[in-house]
C-alpha positions as CSV (number, residue, x, y, z in Angstrom):
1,X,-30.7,37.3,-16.4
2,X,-27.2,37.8,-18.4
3,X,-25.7,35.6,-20.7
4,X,-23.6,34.5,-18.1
5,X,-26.1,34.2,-15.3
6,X,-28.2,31.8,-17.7
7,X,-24.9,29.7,-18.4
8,X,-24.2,29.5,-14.9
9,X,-27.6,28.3,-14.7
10,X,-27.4,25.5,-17.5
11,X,-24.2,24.2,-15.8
12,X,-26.0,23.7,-13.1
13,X,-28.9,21.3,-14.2
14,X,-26.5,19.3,-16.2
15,X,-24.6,18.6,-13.2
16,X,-27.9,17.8,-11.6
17,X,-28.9,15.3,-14.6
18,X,-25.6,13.7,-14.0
19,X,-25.8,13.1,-10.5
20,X,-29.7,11.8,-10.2
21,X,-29.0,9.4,-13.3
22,X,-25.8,7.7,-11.8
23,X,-26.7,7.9,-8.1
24,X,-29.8,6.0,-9.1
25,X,-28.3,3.4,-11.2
26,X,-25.7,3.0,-8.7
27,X,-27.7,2.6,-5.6
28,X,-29.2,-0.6,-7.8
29,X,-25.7,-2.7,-7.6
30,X,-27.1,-5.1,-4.7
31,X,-30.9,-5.3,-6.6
32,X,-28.9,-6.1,-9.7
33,X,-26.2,-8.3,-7.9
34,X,-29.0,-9.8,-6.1
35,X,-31.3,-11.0,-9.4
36,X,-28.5,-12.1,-11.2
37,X,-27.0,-13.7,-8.2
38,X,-23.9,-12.0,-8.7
39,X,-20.6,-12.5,-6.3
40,X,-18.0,-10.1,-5.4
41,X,-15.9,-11.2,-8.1
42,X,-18.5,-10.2,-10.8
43,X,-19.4,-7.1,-8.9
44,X,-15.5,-6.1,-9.6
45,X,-16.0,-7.4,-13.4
46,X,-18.9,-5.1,-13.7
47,X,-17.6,-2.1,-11.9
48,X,-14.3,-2.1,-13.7
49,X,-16.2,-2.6,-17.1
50,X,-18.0,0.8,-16.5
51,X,-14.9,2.8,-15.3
52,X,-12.6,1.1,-18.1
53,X,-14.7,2.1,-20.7
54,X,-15.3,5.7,-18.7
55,X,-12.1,6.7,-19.1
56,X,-12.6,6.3,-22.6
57,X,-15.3,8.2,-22.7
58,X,-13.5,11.2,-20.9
59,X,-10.6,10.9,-23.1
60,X,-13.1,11.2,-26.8
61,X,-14.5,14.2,-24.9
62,X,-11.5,15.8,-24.3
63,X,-10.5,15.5,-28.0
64,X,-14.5,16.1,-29.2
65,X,-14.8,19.5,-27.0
66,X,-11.2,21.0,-28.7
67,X,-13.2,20.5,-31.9
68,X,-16.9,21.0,-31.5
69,X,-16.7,22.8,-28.3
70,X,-17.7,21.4,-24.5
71,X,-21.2,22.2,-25.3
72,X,-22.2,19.9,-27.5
73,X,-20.2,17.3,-26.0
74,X,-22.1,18.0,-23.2
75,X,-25.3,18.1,-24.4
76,X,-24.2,14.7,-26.7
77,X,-23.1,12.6,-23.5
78,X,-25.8,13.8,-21.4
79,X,-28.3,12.7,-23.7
80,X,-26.3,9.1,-24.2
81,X,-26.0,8.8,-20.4
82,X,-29.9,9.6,-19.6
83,X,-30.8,6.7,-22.2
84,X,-28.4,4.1,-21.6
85,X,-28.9,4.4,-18.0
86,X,-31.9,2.7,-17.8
87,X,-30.9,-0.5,-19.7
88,X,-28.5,-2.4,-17.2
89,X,-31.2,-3.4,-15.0
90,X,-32.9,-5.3,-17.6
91,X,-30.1,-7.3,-18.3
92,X,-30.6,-11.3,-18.0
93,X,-27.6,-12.4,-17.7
94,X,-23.9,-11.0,-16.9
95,X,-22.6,-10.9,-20.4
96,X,-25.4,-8.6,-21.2
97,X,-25.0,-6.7,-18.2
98,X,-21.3,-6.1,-19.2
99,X,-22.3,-4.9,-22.7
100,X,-24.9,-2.2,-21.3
101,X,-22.8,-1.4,-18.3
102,X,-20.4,-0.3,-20.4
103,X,-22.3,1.0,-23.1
104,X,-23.5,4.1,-19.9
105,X,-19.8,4.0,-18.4
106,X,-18.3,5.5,-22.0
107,X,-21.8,8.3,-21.5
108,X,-21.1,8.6,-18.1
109,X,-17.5,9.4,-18.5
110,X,-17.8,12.0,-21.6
111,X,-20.5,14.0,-18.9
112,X,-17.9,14.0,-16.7
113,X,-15.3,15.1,-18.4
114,X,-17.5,17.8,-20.5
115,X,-19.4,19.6,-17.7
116,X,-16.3,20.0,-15.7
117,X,-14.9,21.9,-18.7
118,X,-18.0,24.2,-18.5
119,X,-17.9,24.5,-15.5
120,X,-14.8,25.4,-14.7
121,X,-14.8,27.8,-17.8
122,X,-17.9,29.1,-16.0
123,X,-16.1,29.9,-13.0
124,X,-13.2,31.5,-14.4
125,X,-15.7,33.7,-16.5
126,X,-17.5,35.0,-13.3
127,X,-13.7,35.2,-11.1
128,X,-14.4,33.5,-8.4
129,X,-15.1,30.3,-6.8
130,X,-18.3,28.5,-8.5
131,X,-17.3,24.7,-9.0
132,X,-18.2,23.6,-5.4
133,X,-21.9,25.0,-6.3
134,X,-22.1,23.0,-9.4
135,X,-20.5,19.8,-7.6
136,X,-23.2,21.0,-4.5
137,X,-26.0,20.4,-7.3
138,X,-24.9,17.2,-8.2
139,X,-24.5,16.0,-4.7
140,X,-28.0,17.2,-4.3
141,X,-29.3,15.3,-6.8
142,X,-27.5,11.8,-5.9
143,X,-29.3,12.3,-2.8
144,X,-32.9,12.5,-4.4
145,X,-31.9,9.7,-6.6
146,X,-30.5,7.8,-3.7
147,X,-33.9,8.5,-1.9
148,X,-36.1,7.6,-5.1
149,X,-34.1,4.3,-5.2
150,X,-34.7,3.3,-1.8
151,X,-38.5,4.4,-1.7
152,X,-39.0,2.6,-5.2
153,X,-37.7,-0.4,-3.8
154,X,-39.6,-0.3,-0.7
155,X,-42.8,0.0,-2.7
156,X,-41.7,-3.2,-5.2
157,X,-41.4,-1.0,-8.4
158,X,-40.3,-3.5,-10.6
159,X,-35.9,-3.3,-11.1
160,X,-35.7,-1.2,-14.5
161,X,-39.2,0.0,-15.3
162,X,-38.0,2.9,-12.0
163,X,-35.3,4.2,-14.2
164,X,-37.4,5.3,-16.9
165,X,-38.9,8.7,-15.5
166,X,-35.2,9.8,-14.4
167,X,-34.4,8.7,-17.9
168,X,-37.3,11.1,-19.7
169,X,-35.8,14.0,-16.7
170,X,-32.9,13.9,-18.1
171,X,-33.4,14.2,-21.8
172,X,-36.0,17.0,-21.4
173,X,-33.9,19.0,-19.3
174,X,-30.7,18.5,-21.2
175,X,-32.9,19.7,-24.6
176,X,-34.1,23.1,-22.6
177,X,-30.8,24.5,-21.6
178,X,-28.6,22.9,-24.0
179,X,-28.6,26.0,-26.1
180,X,-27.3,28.4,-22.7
181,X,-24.2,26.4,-22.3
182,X,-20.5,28.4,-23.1
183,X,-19.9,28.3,-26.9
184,X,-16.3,27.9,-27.5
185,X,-16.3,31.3,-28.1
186,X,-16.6,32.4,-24.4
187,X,-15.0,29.7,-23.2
188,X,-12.0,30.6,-24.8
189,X,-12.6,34.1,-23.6
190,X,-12.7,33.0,-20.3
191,X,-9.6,31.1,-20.3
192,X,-8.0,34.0,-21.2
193,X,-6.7,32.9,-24.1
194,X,-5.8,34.3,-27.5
195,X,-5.2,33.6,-31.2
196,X,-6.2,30.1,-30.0
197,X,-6.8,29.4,-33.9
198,X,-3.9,31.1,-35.5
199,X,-1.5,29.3,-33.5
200,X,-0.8,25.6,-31.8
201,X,-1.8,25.0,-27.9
202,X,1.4,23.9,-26.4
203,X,2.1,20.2,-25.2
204,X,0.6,19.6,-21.4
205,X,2.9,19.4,-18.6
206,X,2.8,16.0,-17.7
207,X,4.2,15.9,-14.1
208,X,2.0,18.9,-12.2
209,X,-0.9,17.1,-14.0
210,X,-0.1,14.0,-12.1
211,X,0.5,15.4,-8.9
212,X,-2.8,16.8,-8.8
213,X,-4.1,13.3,-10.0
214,X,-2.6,11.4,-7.1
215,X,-4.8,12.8,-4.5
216,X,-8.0,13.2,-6.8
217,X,-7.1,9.4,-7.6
218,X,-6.8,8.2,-3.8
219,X,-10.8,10.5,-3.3
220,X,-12.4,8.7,-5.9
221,X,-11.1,5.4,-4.8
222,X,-12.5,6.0,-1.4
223,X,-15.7,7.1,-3.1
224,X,-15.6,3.8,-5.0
225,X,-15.5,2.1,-1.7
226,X,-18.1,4.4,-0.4
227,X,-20.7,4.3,-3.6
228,X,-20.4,0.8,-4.6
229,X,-19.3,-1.0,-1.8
230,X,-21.1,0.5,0.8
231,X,-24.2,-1.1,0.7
232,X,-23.3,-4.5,0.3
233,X,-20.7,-3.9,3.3
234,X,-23.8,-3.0,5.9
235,X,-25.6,-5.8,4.3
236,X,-23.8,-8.8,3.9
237,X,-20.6,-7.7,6.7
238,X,-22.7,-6.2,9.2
239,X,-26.3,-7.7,9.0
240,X,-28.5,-4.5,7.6
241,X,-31.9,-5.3,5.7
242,X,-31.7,-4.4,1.7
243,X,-33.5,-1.7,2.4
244,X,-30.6,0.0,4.2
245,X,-28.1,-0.2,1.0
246,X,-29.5,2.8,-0.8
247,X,-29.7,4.8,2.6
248,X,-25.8,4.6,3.4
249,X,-25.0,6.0,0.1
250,X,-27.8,8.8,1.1
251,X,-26.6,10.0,4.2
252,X,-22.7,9.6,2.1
253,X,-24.1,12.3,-0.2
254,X,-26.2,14.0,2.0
255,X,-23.3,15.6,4.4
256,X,-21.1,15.9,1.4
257,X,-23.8,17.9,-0.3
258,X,-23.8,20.0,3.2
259,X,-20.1,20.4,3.5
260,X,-20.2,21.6,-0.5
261,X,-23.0,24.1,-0.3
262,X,-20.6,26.6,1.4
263,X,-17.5,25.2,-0.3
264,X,-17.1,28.1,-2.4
265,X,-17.1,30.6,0.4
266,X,-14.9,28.3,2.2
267,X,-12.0,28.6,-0.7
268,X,-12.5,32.0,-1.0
269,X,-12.0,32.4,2.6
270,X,-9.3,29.9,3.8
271,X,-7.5,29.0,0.0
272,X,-8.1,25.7,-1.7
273,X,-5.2,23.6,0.1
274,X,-6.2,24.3,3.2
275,X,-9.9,23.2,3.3
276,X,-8.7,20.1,1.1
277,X,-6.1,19.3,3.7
278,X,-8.6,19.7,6.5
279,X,-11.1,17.4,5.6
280,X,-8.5,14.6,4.4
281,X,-7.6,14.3,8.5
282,X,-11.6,14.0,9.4
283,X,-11.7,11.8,6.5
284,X,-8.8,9.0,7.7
285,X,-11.1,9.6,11.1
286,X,-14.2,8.3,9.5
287,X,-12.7,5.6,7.5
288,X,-11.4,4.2,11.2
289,X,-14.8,4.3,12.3
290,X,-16.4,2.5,9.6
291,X,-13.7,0.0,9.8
292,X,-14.2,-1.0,13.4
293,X,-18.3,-0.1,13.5
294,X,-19.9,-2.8,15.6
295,X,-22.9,-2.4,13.9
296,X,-24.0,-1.0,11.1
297,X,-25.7,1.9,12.6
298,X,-22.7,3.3,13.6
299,X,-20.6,2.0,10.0
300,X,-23.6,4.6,8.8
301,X,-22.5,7.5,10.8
302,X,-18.9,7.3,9.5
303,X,-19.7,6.5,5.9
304,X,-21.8,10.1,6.3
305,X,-19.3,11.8,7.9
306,X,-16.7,10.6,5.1
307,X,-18.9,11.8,2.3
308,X,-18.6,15.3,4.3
309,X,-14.7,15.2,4.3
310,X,-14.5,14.3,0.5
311,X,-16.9,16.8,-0.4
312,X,-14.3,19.4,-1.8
313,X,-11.8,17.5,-3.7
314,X,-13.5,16.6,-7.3
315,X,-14.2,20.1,-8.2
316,X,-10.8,21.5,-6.8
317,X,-9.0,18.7,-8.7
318,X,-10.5,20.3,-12.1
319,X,-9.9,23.9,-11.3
320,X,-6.5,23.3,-10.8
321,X,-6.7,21.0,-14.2
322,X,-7.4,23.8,-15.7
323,X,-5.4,26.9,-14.6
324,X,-2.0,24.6,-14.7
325,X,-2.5,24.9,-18.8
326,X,-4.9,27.4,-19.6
327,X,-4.9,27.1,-23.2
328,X,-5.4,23.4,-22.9
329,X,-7.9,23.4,-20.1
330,X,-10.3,21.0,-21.6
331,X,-7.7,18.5,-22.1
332,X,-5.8,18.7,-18.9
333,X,-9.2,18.3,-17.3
334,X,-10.3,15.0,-19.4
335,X,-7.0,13.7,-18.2
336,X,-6.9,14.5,-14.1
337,X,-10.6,13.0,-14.7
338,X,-8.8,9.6,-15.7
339,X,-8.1,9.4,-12.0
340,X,-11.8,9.4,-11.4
341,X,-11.7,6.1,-13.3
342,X,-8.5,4.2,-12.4
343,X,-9.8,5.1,-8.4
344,X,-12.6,3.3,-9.4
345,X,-11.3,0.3,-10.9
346,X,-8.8,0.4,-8.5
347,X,-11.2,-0.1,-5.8
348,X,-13.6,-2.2,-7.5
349,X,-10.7,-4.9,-7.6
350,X,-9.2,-4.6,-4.7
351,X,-11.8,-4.7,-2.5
352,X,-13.4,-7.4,-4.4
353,X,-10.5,-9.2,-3.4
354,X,-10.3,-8.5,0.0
355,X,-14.3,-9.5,-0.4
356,X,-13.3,-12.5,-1.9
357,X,-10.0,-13.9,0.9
358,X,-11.1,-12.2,4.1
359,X,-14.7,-11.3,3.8
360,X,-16.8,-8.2,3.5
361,X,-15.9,-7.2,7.0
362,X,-12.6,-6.0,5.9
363,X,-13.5,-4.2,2.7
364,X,-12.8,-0.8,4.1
365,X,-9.4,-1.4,5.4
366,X,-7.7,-0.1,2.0
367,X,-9.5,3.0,1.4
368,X,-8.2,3.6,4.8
369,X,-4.7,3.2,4.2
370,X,-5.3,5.4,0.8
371,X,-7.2,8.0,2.3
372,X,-3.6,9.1,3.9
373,X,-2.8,10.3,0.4
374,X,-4.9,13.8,0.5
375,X,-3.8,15.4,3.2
376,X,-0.3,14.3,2.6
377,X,-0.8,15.9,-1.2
378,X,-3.3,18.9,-0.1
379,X,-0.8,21.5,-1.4
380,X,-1.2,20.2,-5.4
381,X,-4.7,21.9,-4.9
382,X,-3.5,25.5,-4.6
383,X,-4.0,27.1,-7.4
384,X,-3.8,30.9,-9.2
385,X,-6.7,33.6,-8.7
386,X,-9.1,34.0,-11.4
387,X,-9.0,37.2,-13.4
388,X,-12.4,38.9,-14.2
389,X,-13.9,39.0,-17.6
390,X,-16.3,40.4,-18.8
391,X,-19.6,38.7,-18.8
392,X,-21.7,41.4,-21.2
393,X,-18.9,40.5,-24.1
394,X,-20.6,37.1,-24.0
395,X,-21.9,36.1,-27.0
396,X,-26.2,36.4,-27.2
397,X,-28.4,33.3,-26.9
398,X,-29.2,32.4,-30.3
């Protein structure tokens, strides 16, 4: 393999450690809300703990990656995420909870941040369309977390003691490929940039920045909904056994994994704002479905079909980070990754409140109305062709 072939490669299992360590904490809300007999007011307290203190996280890696590189941040927040993951669910009380919680959330955001960085650096190295494989992988391992939650908790695995094996995954992988990530070397090579030491990056352009974060905001406030809300909306609004919870946010990830596996061939094809603008009408359709399901069979179908018609926007929301300041790109992506957190908080009080005055029958009614936003703001997505570079000038594994 090249050097660039095994980067390519290292990019994606830290994408895949990412998504089976927060997938299966996640899919562990109702256990955990359930033990410590938690309401949807503390749920909200909890959730916007972890993104508060993850878009810290994603801000110290922006600054740690300009000065030690995305690598190591990487490899640094991985190995945070993979250990304090497993801690929440041991928690005995809510104050604890909130300590631990947001002890992973600052991990969790740093991983997100940093990987997107290599990844996207990845992509530009190779020229042409790569981060809706990487995002493909993580989907692909939320599933098999998802899965591993809901046959632990079938079998009565005691809450916590199931984390530990993703826990030792994810360190051991993150220590074998650590060393095959971009070194700020390439990854200013494939930025394009030059004489990035000799003189100062200019200031980023604030506005186009937001403009892309508007609609990334409004998909990761509808994944909010989707991730952590989900299961406690075909629980307690529609009358599904526990059991169920971790499946909705299975079959969520499963068609978004499916929609994402040919993402990259679907950009190349048909351009970024098209496909974005595409699945934002199927996914107002499936937020209407879930909204009026009868039962929660059929809330299931459009929760699945809505993790389909999200599926693209995360990793077009960082290329076009990215390529809007090239000799920034790290930094421009730390900050459109700040709407991965406000969506989240955003939705974690909102619904919560809606929860709290009208019941958990209505909890989806919002994400509907924000849904509206992405195929309104498709265009922000469209973004300039890469330009080739040359992977044998990448530096040797050392």
């Amino acid at each position: 393999m090249t050097r660039l072939q095994l980067a390519r490669s290292a990019v994606f299992v830290a994408f895949a450690i990412q998504g089976l360590t927060f997938a299966s904490l996640i899919t562990r809300l109702e256990s955990i809300q359930s033990k410590l007999d938690l309401s949807a007011a503390d749920v909200f307290v909890v959730l916007g703990t972890t993104t508060a203190v993850g878009a810290v996280g994603s801000v110290v890696a922006g600054h740690l990656a300009t000065r030690i590189g995305s690598a190591t941040t990487l490899s640094l927040m991985l190995a945070g995420a993979s250990v304090t993951a497993v801690a929440p669910a041991f928690a005995p009380t809510m104050t604890i909870l909130l300590v631990l919680i947001g002890v992973y959330g600052f991990f969790l955001g740093g991983v997100d941040a940093s990987m997107n960085m290599q990844g996207t650096a990845t992509q530009d190295a190779y020229a042409r369309p790569l981060m809706n494989g990487f995002h493909a992988m993580w989907s692909a391992a939320a599933v098999a977390g998802a899965v591993y939650a809901t046959v632990t908790i079938a079998l009565g695995v005691p809450l916590g003691l199931d984390m530990i094996p993703i826990a030792i995954l994810g360190l051991v992988a993150n220590a074998g490929t650590f060393i095959l990530l971009l070194p700020p070397g390439a990854v200013d090579a494939a930025e394009h940039r030059t004489d990035t030491a000799q003189r100062p990056r200019p200031r980023l352009p604030w506005l186009p920045l937001l403009l892309v974060a508007v609609p990334t905001f409004a998909m990761w406030f509808i994944d909010s909904a989707a991730s952590a809300w989900g299961g406690i909306y075909v629980v307690d609004g529609l009358g599904a056994m526990a059991a169920v919870a971790p499946a909705i946010y299975a079959a969520y990830q499963l068609v978004l994994l499916a929609v994402r596996l040919p993402g990259d061939r679907l950009v190349a094809r048909f351009g970024a704002e098209r496909v974005i603008r595409t699945g934002g009408v199927v996914g107002v359709g499936a937020l209407v479905l879930i909204v009026v399901a009868p039962h929660w069979s059929v809330a299931a179908i459009g929760f699945a079909i809505l993790g389909g018609s999200l599926a693209m926007v995360p990793p077009q929301s960082f290329v076009a980070a990215a390529h809007i300041s090239p000799d920034n790109a790290e930094e421009a992506i730390a900050r459109v990754n700040l709407a991965n957190y406000a969506g989240y908080l955003a939705a974690a009080s909102l619904i919560a409140a809606v929860a709290e005055v009208f019941g958990e029958r209505s909890m989806f009614v919002i994400p509907l109305a924000v849904a509206v936003l992405i195929p309104v703001m498709a265009r922000r997505f469209a973004t300039r062709p890469a330009v080739a570079y040359e992977a044998e000038e990448l530096p040797p594994v050392s």
